[in-house]
C-alpha positions as CSV (number, residue, x, y, z in Angstrom):
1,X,0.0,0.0,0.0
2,X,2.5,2.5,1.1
3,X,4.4,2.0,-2.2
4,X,1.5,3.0,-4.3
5,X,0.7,6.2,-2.4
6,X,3.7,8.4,-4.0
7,X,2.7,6.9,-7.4
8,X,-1.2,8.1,-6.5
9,X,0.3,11.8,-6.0
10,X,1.8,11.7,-9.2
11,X,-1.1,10.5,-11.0
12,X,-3.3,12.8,-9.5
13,X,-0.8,15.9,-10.0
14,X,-1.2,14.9,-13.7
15,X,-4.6,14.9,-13.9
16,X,-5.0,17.9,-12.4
17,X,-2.9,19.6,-14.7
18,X,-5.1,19.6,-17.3
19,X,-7.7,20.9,-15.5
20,X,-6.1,23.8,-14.0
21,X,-5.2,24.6,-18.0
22,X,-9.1,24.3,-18.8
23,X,-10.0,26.8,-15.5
24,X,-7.4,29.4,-16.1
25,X,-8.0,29.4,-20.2
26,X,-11.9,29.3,-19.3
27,X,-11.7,32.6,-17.1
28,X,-10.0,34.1,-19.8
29,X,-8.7,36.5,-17.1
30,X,-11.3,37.6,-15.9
31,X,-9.9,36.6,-11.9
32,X,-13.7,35.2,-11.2
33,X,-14.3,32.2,-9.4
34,X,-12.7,30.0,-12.4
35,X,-9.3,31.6,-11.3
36,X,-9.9,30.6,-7.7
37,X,-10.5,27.4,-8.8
38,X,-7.2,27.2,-10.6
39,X,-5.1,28.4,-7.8
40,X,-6.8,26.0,-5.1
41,X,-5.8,23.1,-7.8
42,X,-2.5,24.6,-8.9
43,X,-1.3,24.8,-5.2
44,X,-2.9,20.9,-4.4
45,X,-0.7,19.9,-7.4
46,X,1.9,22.1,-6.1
47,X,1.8,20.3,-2.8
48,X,1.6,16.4,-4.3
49,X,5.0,17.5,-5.9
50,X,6.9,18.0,-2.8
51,X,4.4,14.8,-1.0
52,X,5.0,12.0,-3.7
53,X,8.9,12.5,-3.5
54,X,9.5,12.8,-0.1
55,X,7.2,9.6,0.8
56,X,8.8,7.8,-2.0
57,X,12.4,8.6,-0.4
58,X,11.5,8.1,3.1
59,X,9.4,5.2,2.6
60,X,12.5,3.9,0.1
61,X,9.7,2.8,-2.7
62,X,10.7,5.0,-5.1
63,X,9.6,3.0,-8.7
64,X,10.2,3.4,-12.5
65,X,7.1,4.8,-13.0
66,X,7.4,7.9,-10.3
67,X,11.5,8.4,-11.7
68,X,9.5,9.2,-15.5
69,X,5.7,10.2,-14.5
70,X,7.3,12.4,-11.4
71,X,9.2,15.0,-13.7
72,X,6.9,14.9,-16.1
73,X,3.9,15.9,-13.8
74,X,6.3,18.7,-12.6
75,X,6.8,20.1,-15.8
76,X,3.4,20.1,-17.5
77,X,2.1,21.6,-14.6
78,X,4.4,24.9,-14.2
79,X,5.1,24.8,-18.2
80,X,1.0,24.9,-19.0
81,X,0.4,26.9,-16.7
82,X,3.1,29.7,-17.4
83,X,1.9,29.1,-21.8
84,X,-1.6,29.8,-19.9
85,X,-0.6,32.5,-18.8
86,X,0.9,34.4,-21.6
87,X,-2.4,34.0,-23.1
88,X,-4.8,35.0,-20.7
89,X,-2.7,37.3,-19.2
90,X,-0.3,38.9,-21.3
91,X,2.8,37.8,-19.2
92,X,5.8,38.0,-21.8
93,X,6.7,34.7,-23.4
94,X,10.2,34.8,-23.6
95,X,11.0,33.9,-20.0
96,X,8.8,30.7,-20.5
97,X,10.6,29.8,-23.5
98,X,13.7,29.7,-22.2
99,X,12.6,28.0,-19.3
100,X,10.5,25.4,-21.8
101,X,14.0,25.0,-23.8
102,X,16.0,24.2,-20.7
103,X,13.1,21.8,-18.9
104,X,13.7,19.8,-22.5
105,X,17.1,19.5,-22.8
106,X,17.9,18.5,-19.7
107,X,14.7,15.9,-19.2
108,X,16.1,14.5,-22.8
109,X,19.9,15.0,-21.7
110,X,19.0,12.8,-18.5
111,X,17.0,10.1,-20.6
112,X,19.9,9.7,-22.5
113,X,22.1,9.0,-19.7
114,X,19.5,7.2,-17.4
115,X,20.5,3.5,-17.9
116,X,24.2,4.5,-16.3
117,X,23.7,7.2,-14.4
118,X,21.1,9.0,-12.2
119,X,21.9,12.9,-12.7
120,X,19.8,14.3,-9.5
121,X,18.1,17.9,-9.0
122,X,20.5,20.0,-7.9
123,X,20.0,22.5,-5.1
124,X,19.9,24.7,-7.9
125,X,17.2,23.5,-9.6
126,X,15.2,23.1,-6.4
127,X,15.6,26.8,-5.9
128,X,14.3,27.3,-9.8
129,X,11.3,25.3,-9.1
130,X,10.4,27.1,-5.7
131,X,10.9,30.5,-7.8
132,X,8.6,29.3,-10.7
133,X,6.1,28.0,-8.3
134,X,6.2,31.1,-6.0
135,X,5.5,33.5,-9.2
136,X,2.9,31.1,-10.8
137,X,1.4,31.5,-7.5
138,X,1.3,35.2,-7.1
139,X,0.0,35.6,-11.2
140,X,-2.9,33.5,-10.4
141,X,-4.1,35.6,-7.1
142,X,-7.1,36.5,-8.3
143,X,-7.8,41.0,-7.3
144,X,-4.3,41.8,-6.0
145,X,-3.2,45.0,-6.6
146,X,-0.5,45.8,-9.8
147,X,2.5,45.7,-7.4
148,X,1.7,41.9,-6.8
149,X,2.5,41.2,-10.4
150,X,5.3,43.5,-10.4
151,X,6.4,40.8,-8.0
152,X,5.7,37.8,-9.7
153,X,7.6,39.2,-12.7
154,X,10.5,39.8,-10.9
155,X,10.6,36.7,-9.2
156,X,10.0,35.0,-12.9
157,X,12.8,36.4,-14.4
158,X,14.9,34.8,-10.7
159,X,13.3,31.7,-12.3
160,X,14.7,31.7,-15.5
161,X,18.1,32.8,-14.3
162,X,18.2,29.9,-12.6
163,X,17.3,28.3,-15.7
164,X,19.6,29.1,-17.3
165,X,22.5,28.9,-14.9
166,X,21.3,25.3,-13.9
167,X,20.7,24.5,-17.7
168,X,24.6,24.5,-18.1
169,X,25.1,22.9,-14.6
170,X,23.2,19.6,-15.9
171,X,24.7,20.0,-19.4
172,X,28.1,19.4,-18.0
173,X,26.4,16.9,-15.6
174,X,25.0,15.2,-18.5
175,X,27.9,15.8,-20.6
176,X,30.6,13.9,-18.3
177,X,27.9,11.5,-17.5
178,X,27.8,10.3,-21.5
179,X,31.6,10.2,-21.8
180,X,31.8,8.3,-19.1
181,X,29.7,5.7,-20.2
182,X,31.5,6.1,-23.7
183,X,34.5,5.0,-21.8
184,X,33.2,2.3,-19.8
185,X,31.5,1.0,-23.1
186,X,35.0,0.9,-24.3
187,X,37.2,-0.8,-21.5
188,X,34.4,-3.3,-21.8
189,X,34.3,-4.3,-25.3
């Protein structure tokens, strides 16, 4: 039973995803009840993020399934929110496309390596996720006054910084990891 409930958490993070999508595009930015709505789910999904990894780790049941539907649930849910956004909103779409480019590469850069090596998040990349959440959180406040977004953008362009800086941390993460194997693969043959 226990092993399941981190896997649960994912699952449910991923279906809510979609939903939060269909809330915030429905209220078209209006900040009505639809946007509440949102940011009660967006902060559940929020939460299952830090629940499902930290039960898996303590409870040591951490499967195949949470190691690829984990990250994924992570990123659909702060990358369609933030496209979301610039719709609805108007936020600028450059910061989430450099943030959508890193998420990518280094999801694909780790998949590559994955049979050798495990490339974990870096404090880095914690701190990039607590700053995306944080300003996904304070766009979707439904009524706050201008200097509340001010905020939010500020803290977005943090996020992508950290992007970006991380982005080349798990390149030459990824990088080293791949030669390695290279050389292994070598010695071996």
């Amino acid at each position: 039973m226990t092993s399941a409930v981190p896997n649960v958490l994912t699952v449910a993070r991923l279906i809510m995803v979609p939903v939060v999508l269909v809330l915030l595009a429905l209220d078209a930015g209006e900040e009505g009840p639809l946007r509440w709505w949102a940011l009660v789910l967006f902060m559940i999904a929020a939460a299952t993020d830090f629940f499902d990894g930290y039960l898996a780790r303590r409870w040591g049941v951490v499967s195949p399934f949470g190691k690829l539907a984990d990250p994924i649930a992570d990123k659909a849910l702060v990358l369609g929110v933030l496209a979301v956004l610039v719709v609805v909103d108007g936020i600028p779409w450059w910061p989430v496309a450099i943030i959508a480019v890193r998420e990518l590469w280094v999801t694909v850069g780790r998949l590559l390596v994955a049979a050798g090596t495990v490339i974990p998040a870096s404090p880095g990349g914690k701190a990039k996720t607590m700053a995306q959440l944080l300003a996904i959180w304070l766009y979707l406040i439904p009524g706050t006054p201008s200097w509340v977004d001010s905020v939010a953008w500020w803290v977005l362009l943090v996020a992508t910084a950290l992007a970006l800086v991380t982005g080349v941390d798990y390149t030459v993460k990824i990088v080293r990891a791949a030669r390695e194997q290279r050389a292994e693969g070598h010695a071996t043959a």
